[in-house]
N, C-alpha and C positions, 0 to 999 in steps of 0.2 A: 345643535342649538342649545345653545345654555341657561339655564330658568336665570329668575334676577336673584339678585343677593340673600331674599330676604328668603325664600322658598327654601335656601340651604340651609342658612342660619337657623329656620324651624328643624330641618333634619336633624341637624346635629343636637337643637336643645334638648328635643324629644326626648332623644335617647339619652345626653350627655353623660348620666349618672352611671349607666350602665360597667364603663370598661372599670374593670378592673384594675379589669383585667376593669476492738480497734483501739491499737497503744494511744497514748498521750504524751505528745510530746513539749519539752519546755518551752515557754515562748521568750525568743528574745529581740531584743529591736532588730528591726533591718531598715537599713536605707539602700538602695540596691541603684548605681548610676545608670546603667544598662540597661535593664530593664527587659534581657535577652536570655537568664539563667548562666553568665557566665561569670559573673561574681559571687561572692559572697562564702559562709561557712558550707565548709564539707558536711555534708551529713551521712553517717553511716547506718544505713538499716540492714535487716534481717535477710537472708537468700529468696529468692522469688519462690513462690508457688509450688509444689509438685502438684501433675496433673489430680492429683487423688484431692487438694485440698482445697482445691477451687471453686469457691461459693458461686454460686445464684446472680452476686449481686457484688458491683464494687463496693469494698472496705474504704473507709475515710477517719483518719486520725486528724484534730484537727486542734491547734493550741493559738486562741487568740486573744491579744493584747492591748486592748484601747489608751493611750494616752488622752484625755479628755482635752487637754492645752492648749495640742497639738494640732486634734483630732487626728491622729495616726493610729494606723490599726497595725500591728507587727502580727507577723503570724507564722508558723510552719505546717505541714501537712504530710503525711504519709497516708498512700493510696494504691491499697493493691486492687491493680486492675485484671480480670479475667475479659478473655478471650471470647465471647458467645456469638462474634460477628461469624462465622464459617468460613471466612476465607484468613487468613495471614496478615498480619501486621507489620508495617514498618517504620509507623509510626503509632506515637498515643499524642490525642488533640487533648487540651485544655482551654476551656473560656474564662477569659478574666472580662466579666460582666462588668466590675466598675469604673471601667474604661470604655464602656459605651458612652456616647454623647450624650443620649437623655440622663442615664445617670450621674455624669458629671465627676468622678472621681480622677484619681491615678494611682493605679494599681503599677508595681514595681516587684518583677522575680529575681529574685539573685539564684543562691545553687541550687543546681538541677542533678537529682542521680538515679541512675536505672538501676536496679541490685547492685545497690551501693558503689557505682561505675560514676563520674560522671559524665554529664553528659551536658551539650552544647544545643540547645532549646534555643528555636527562632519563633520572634514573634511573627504572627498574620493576620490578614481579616481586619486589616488598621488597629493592630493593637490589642484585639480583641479577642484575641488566638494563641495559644501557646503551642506549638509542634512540639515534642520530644523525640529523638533520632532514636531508634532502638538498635544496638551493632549486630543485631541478626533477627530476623520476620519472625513475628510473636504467634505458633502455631492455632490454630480453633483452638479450645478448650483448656488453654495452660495463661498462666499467670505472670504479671512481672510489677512488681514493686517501686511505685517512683515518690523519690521526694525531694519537696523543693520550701522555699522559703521567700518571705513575701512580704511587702510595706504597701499600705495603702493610705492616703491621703482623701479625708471623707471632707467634702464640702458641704459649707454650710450657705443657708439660705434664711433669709428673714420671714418672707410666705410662699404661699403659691404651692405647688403642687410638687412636694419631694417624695422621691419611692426611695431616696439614699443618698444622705447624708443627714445634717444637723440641722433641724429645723424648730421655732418654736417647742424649746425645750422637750423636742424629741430625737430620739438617737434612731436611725432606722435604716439598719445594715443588711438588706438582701444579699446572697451570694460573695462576701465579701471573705475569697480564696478561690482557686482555680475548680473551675468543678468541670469535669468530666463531658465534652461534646460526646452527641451519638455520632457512632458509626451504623449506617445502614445497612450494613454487606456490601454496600456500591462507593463509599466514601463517608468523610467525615463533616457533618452539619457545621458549618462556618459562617452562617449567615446572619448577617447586621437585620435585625427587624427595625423596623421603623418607631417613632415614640408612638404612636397613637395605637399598636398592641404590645401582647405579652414577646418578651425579650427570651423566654429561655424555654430551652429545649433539654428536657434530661432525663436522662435515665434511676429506674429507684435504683435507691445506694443504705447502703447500714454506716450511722456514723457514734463515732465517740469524739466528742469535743469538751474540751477546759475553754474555757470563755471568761478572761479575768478584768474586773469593770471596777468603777469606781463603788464604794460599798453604798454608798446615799443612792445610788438608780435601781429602781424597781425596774427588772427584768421580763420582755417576753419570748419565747423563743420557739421553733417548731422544735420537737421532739420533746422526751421526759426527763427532768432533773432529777441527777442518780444522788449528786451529792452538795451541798451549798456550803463553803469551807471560806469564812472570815480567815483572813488576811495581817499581819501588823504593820503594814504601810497603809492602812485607812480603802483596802480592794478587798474585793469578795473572786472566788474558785468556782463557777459553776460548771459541773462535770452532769453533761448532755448525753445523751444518748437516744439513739431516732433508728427504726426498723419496723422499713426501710420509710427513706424519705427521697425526693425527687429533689430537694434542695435543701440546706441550713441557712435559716434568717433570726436575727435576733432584733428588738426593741427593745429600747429602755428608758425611763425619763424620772426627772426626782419626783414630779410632780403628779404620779401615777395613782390612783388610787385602785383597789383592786373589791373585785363583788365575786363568789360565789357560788353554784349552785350545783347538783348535778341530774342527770337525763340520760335513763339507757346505760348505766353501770357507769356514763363517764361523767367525769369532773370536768364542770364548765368553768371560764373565768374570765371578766372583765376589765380589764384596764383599761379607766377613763383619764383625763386631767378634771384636776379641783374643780371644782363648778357646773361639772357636765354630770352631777351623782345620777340627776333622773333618766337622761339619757342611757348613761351606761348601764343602767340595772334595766331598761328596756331593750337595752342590745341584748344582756345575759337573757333574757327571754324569750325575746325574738329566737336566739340560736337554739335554746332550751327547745322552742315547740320547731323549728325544721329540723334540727337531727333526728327527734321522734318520728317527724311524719320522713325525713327521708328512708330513714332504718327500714320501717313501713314499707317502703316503697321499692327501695334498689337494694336492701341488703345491710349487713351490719356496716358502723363506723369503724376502724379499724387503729384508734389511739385508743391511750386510756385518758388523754384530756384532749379539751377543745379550750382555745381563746380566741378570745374577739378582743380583740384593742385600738382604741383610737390613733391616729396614725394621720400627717401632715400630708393630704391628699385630698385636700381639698373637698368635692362631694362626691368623691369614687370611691372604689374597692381595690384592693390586690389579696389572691388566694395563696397561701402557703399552707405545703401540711399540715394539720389543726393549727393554724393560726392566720384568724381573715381580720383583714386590716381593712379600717371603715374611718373615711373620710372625716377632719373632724368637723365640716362643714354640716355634718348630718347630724353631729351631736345639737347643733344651736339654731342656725338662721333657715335651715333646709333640715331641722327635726322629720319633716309628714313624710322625705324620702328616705329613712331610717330604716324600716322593714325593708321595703324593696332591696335596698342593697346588702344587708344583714344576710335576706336570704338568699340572692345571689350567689355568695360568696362562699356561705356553707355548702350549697351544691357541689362547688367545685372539691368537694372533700372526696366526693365519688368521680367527677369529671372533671380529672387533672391530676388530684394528689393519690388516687387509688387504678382507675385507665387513664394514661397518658397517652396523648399525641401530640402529634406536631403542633404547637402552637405559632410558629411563624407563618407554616407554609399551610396550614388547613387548620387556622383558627375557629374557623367555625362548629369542630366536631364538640371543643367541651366548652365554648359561649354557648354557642345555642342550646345545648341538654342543659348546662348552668341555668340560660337565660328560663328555659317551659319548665324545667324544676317546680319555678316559681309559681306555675297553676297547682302545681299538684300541692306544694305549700297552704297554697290560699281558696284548694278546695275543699283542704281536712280543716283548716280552722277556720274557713269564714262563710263557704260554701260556693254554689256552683254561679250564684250572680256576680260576688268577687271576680270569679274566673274568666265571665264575661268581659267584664271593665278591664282588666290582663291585657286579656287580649285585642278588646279593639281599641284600646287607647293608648296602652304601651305599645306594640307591631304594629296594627292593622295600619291603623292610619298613618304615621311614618310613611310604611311600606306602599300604601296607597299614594301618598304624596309621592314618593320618587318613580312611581308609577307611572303615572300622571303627568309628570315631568322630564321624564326622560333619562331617568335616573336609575334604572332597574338594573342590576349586576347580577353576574354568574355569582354563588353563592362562593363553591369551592372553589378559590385562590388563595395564594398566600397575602396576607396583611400588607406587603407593599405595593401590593396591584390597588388599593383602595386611600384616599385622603381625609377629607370631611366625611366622607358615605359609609364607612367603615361600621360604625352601629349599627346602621340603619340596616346594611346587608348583613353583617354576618350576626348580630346579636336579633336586630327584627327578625327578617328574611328567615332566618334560620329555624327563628323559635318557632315561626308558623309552618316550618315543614313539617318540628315535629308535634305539633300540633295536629297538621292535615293526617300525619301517620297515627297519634291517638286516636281519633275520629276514625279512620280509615278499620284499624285492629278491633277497637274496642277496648274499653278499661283493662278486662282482664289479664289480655292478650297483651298490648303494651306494654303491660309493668311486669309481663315474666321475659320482655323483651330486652326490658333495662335490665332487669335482673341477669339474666343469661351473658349480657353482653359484659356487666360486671363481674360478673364468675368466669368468665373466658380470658380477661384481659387486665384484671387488678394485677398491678405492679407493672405490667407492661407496657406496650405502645403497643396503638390500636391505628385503623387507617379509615378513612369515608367507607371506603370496601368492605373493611371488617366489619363494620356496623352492619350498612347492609345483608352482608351474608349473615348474622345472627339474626337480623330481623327477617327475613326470609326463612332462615329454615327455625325459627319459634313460628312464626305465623302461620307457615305454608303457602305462602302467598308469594305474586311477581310482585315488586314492588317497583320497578324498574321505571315506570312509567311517571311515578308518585316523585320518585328522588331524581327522574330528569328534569320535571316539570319544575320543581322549585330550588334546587340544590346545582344544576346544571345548566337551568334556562335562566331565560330573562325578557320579558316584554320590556 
């Protein structure tokens, strides 16, 4: 039985705000007709890997080229990839993220080469998958070097809610180059999430990028600018570097004004547009007092800068490496939901950009630590009554309402088991698990919970299980009972 319209339409208002959620090489245009890696310039790199040299973490060289006219991104990429899966390779996956539907792009590969072989790359996943053929199984532990090259086509839109392309004189280019699908040991992550979660799943990577823009855009980007190098065709050089990062995204807009401050040894910074000054020097604050209280809390931040930048998203969020991208709806008409999502968003700096998990398939592990972040925010700077109104007026009653209505969900699934209900279980639902788990531990206990679990699994992928098994053996408790009751069940 289905409640009536309007029952929903509260679910989803409720929460609406909530989602969010290495060489250099030269960039030269591509236009690629194929779009399958069998066109285009040879590119000759370096020999693969010897076992002895084989980092931790994929390398990513990355050289990218905005035509603003156009909007064409030209780009190249060299990426040595190491082997940590344990079993043999015979392929390396890539995702070309701008060729998702909600993103709206077209991403186009021309040459493809394996230690400077090349090599006959087919697309999959509708587009959205690069294969690269390897001519012999890539052992555990050893390395092989691919590179390819790249034209992308960034859409633009007048409003409404863009996570990439050109929108109200903002540039705002997530993942825009092949980044790296996981391999599980069991196979390669290929999976279309849906628009209404997060799209990518990645492994931490060390990258060096030149990123060459028009010189009037104020830039922002995840990782640290090594070098800013004007140009005599009217572009600027900016040579990036990020260790490690889970993804490369960059913003830029003429109209950008910039505040900053610093907290905790790091440099904070704000990019608003013109007219939002008061706004944005409250966003630079709002981030100022969560990074303290989260440091506090789970552990150090692990950049030397944080930005917060306004971003065509209407009154959402989306979380990149120190760079949380906040709706510009929240700088003006929906200002009172500015905090909340500010501090959302900086959470995800420990839950996603630091322990990474699956965000398609078990969205819920770093929404909901994101989502109850947000008490532990608003019980060091407002106090334990804040924390109250948190909780029963952001979750409870949501959660209560689909309760009530027939609306309750298993928590762990992946984001395309859910439609409209999708906040309400895995951003509610969730936070009040870990909610019932605070209560359940005690203050103490909890936060050397989070702690542990951050020290066990920064830079890695973490699973529902991992969590528990840290939170078990910090506690010493069954908890079993706790994470089937809300995480597993569903009245």
């Amino acid at each position: 039985m289905r409640s009536p319209i309007w029952i929903r339409i509260l679910l989803v208002g409720v929460l609406a705000g909530a989602l969010a959620g290495c060489s250099i090489l030269p960039a030269d245009d591509a236009s690629f007709p194929s779009g399958n890696g069998s066109d285009g310039p040879t590119v000759t790199v370096e020999p693969s890997p010897t076992p002895e040299s084989v980092g931790p973490y994929p390398e990513y060289s990355l050289s990218l080229s905005l035509d603003p006219a156009l909007r064409h991104l030209s780009g190249q990429q060299r990426v040595i990839v190491p082997n940590h899966t344990g079993v043999p390779l015979d392929e390396i996956v890539f995702r070309l993220y701008p060729n998702l539907p909600q993103y709206g792009g077209q991403m186009e590969v021309g040459a493809v080469s394996v230690d400077g072989q090349p090599s006959a790359a087919v697309l999959r996943a509708e587009g959205t998958a690069l294969a690269v053929p390897l001519s012999q199984p890539l052992p555990p532990e050893r390395g092989v070097v691919i590179e390819l090259s790249f034209a992308i086509e960034i859409p633009e839109e007048i409003e409404g809610y863009v996570l990439f392309g050109y929108s109200q004189g903002i540039w705002s280019v997530p993942d825009g180059y092949a980044l790296l699908a996981v391999h599980d040991g069991d196979g390669w992550h290929e999976e279309i999430a849906p628009a209404h979660g997060d799209a990518v799943f990645a492994e931490a990577a060390l990258y060096d990028v030149t990123l060459r823009l028009p010189a009037s855009l104020v830039v922002a980007i995840t990782g640290s600018l090594v070098v800013d190098s004007p140009g005599s065709d009217g572009t600027r050089a900016y040579q990036i570097r990020g260790e490690p990062l889970r993804e490369f995204t960059w913003l830029a807009s003429q109209a950008y004004q910039v505040s900053e401050s610093t907290a905790q040894d790091t440099t904070l910074r704000s990019l608003y547009l013109s007219g939002d000054e008061a706004a944005g020097q409250a966003a630079l604050n709002i981030a100022a007092a969560a990074l303290r209280s989260y440091e506090s809390a789970f552990g150090p931040y692990p950049y030397p800068e944080m930005i917060v930048a306004e971003a065509p998203l209407l009154h959402f969020g989306m979380e990149y490496p120190g760079l949380n991208l906040i709706g510009l709806s929240l700088y003006r008409e929906q200002r009172a939901e500015l905090e909340d999502r500010v501090v959302h968003e900086v959470a995800h700096q420990w839950w996603y950009a630091q322990v990474g998990n699956d965000q398609v398939n078990t969205p819920w592990l770093d929404e909901g630590l994101a989502e109850y972040s947000m008490a532990i925010y608003y019980d060091k700077v407002f106090g334990e009554a804040h924390v109250n109104t948190l909780v029963n007026q952001r979750w409870l009653v949501p959660y209560q309402v689909a309760v009530d209505n027939g609306y309750d969900a298993v928590v762990n699934q992946p984001s395309s088991a859910f439609t409209w209900d999708y906040e309400v279980i895995i951003y509610a639902k969730a936070a009040l698990f870990f909610h019932a788990l605070h209560q359940e531990l005690g203050d103490e206990v909890f936060r050397a919970v989070l702690r542990e679990y951050v020290q066990q699994y920064r830079w890695g992928i973490a699973t529902p299980d991992d969590f528990l098994a840290v939170a078990e053996s910090v506690s010493g408790q069954d908890l079993d009972g706790l994470y089937s009751q809300w995480i597993l069940g569903s009245r």
